[in-house]
N, C-alpha and C positions, 0 to 999 in steps of 0.2 A: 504494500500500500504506500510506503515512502517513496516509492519509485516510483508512481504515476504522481504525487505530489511533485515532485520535483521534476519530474518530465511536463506538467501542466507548468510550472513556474518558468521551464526554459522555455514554454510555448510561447507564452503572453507576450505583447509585442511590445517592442521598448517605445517609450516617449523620448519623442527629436525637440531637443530644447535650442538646436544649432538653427533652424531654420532653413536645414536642406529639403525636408519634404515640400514646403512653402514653395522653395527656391525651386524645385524639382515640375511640382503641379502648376505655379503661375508664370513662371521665369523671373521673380525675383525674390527677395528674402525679406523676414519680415522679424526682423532679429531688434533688437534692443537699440542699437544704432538707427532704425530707420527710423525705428517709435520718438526716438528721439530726437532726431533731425528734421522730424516731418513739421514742427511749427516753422523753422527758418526755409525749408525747399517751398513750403504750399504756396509761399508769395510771389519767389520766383518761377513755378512753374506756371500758377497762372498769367503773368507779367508775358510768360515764352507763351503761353498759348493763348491769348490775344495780339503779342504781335506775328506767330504766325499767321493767323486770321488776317491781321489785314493786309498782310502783307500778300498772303494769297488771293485778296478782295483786289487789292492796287496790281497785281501782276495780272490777272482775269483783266482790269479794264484796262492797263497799259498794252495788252498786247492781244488786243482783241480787235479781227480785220471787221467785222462789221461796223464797229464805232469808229477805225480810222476812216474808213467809204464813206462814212456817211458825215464825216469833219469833210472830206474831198469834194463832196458832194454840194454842202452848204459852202463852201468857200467857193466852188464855182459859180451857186448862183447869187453869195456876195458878188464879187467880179461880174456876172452879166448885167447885176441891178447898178452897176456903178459903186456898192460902196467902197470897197476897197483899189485902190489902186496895180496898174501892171505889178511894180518890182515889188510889194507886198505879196499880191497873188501867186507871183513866180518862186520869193521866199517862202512861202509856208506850204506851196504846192509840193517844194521840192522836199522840204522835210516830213510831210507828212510820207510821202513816196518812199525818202527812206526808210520810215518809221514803218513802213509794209513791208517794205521788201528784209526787214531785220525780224520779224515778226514769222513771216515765210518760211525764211532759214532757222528760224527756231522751233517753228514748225517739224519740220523737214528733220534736225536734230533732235527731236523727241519719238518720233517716227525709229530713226537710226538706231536709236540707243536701246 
């Protein structure tokens, strides 16, 4: 009978107090250190995940070809109504142009990649 006592006692499974199970089942650890660190990271992680946010809000409308066609678009019929001037209309024609064609190849390198 001591024998199955003691064979039931090597059964029972150990308690993980390192935080490998944690670190195992969610991909990170939830050990003493993070308990503790977590009032100074929470501020800076929300800080990074709003400025990711807009950051991928301003890259969506930087480089987006419908809204620069359609700045090309009203600049030409600024220009046909008169308000703006040739060497105005030829400046911002031209950069807008570029602003597509950099847009294109970024395109084109996300495609690639």
């Amino acid at each position: 009978m001591r024998q199955r006592q003691r064979q039931r006692v090597r059964a029972m499974p150990s308690i993980d107090v390192s935080g490998r199970e944690a670190k195992e089942k969610h991909g990170r650890g939830f050990g003493l250190l993070a308990i503790l660190a977590w009032p100074i990271m929470m501020p800076y992680k929300v800080v990074a995940g709003v400025a990711g946010a807009v950051k991928e809000e301003l890259d969506d409308e930087l480089y987006d070809p419908g809204r620069v066609q359609k700045e090309l678009t009203d600049l030409h019929l600024m220009h046909d109504m008169g308000e703006i001037e040739d060497e105005e209309f030829e400046r911002r024609t031209d950069a807008l142009l570029e602003r597509l064609n950099e847009i294109r190849e970024r395109e084109e390198q996300e495609k690639a990649a």
